[in-house]
C-alpha positions in Angstrom: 143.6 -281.1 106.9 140.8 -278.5 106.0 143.5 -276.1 105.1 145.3 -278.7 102.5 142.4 -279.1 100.9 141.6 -275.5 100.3 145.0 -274.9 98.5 144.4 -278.1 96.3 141.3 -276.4 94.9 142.4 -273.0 94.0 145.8 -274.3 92.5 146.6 -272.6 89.6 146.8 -274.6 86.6 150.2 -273.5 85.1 150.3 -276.3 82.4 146.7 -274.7 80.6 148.1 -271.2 80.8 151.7 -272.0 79.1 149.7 -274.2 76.7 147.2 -271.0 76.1 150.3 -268.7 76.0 152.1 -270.8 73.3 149.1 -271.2 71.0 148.4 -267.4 71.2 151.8 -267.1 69.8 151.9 -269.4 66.9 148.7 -267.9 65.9 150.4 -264.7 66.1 153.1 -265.9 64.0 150.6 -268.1 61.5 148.5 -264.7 60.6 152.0 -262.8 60.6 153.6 -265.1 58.0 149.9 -265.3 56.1 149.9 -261.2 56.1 153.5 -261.0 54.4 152.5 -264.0 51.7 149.5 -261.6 50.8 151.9 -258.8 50.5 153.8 -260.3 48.4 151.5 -262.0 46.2 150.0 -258.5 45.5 153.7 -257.3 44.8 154.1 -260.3 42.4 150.5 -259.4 40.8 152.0 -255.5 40.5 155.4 -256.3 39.0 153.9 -259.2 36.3 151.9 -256.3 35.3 154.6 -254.3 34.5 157.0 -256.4 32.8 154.0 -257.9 30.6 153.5 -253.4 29.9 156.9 -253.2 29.1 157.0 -256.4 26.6 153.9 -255.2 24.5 155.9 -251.6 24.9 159.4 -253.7 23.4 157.6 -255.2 20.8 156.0 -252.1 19.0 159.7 -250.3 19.3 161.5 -253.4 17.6 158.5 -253.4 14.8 159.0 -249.4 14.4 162.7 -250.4 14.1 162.5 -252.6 11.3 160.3 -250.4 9.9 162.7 -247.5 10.2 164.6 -249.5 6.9 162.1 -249.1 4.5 161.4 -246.4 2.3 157.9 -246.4 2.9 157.5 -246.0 6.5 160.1 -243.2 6.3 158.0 -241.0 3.7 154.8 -241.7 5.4 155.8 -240.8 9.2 157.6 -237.8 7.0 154.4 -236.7 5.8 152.3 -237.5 8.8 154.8 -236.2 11.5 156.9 -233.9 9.5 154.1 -232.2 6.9 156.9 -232.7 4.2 155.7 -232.9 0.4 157.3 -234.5 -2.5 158.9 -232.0 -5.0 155.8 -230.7 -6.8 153.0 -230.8 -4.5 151.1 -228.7 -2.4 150.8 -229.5 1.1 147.0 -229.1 2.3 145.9 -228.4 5.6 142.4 -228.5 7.3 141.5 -226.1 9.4 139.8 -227.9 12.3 136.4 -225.9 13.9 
């Protein structure tokens, strides 16, 4: 009887280690899953960043393009750019120190 009694107090408690084993995994799989959201949040912060870039970058070709139609835009970026005169004048250029 002694010896029945000894193996009921150092059973092993199969039920709390199964329990332990499955909780240990879902937290595995919780922090996981939590790790690749925050990857791809950041990825989501990185492209928006980049299309909103390229928009702004969009909008000052299409104004340049309409501005490529008028007269005035093309004789200014022609003297700026270009260092072209109209017939008659002297082009003048500094001399920077």
């Amino acid at each position: 009887m002694r010896h029945a009694k000894r193996r009921r107090g150092i059973r092993f408690d199969w039920f709390a280690v199964v329990l332990c084993a499955i909780c240990i995994y879902f937290a595995y799989v919780v922090f996981n899953q939590q790790f690749s959201l925050n990857e791809l949040n950041r990825d989501l912060t990185q492209v928006e960043e980049r299309l909103a870039a390229a928009q702004q970058e969009n909008a000052a070709l299409k104004a340049e393009k309409d501005n490529l139609s008028e007269a005035e835009y093309i004789e200014k970026t022609a003297r700026e750019e270009l260092g072209m005169t109209k017939e008659g004048e002297l082009p003048y250029i500094v001399k920077r120190p």
